[in-house]
GUMIMI-177184 format. One record per residue (C-alpha): residue in one letter; x, y, z. Coordinates in pm, 1 decimal, m for minus. Layout:
<pts>
<pt resn="A" xx="X" yy="Y" zz="Z"/>
...
</pts>
This chain:
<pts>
<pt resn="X" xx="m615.0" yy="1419.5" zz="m1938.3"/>
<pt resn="X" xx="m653.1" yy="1086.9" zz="m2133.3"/>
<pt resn="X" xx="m486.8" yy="816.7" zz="m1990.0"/>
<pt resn="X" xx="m223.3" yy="732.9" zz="m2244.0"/>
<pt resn="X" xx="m124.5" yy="1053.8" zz="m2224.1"/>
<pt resn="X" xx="m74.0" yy="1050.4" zz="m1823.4"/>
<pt resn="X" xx="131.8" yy="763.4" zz="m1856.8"/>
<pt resn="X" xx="341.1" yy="826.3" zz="m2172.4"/>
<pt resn="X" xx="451.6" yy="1227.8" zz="m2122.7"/>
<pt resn="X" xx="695.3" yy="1241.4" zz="m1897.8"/>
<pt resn="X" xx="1052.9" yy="1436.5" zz="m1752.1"/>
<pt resn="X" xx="1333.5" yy="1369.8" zz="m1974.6"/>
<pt resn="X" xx="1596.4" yy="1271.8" zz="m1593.1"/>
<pt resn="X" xx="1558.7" yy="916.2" zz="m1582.5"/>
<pt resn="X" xx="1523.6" yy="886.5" zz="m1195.4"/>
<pt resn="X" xx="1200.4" yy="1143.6" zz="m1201.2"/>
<pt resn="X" xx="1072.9" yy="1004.6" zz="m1482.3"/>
<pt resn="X" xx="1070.3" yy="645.2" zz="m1358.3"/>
<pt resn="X" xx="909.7" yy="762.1" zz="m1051.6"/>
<pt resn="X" xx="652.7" yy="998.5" zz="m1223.1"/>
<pt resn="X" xx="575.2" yy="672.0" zz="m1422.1"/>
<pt resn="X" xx="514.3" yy="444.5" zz="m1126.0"/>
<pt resn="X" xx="259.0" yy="682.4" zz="m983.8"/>
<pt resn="X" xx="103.5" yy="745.5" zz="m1295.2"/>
<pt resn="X" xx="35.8" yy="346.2" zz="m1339.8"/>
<pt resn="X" xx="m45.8" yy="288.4" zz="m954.6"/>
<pt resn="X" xx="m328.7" yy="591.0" zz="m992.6"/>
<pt resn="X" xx="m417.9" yy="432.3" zz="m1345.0"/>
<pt resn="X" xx="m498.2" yy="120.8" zz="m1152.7"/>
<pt resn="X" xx="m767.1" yy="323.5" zz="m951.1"/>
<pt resn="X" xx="m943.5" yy="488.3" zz="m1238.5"/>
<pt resn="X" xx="m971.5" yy="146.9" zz="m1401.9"/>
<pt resn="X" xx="m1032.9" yy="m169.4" zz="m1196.8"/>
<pt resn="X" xx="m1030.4" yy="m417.5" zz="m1504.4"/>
<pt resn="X" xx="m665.7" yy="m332.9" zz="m1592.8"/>
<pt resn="X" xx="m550.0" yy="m281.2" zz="m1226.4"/>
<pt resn="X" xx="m320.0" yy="m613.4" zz="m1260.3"/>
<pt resn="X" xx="m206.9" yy="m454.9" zz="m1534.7"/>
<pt resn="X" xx="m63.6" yy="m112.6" zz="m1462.1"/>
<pt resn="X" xx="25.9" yy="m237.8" zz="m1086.6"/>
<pt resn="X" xx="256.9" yy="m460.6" zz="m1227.6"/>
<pt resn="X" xx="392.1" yy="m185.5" zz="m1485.6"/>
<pt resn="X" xx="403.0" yy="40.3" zz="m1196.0"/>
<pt resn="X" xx="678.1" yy="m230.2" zz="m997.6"/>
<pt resn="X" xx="870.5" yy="m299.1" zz="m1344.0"/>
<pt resn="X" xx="1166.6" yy="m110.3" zz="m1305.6"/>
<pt resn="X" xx="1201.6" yy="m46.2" zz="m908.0"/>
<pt resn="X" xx="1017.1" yy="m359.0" zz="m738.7"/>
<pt resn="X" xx="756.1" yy="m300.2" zz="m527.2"/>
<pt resn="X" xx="871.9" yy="m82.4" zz="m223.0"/>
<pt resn="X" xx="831.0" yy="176.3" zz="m486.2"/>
<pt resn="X" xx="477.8" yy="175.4" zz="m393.6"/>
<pt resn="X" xx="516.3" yy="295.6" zz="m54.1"/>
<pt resn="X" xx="454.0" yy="631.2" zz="m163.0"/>
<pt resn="X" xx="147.0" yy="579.2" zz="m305.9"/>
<pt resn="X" xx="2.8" yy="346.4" zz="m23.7"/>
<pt resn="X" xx="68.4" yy="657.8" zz="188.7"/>
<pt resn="X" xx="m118.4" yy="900.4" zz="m14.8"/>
<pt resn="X" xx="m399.6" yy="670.3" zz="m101.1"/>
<pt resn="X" xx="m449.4" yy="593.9" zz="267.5"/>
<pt resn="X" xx="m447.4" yy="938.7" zz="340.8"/>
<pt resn="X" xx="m717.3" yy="993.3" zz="35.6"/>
<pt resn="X" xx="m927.4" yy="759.2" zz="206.8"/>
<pt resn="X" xx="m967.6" yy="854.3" zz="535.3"/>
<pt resn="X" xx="m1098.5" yy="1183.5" zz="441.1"/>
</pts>
């Protein structure tokens, strides 16, 4: 899948949607390092950053395989 595409189609509830989107931009970040700034602080944009938790979990969890 393209990358605007993961990040623009989403779930029409608000509260799924604005998580969906925050893990969209924090993986986004990953796939490309020149723009991580970017999408990490779209990913924090609407919640603030302990939305991230999640995703510092399963990235951990990625990397100690």
């Amino acid at each position: 899948m393209d990358e605007q595409s993961f990040l623009e189609e989403g779930y029409s509830d608000p509260d799924l949607e604005a998580r969906r989107l925050t893990s969209a931009h924090f993986w986004a970040a990953l796939k490309e390092p020149q723009k991580a700034r970017e999408h990490y602080e779209a990913a924090i944009a609407n919640e603030g950053a302990g939305v991230l938790e999640v995703e510092h979990h399963l990235a951990h969890g990625e990397l100690a395989r």
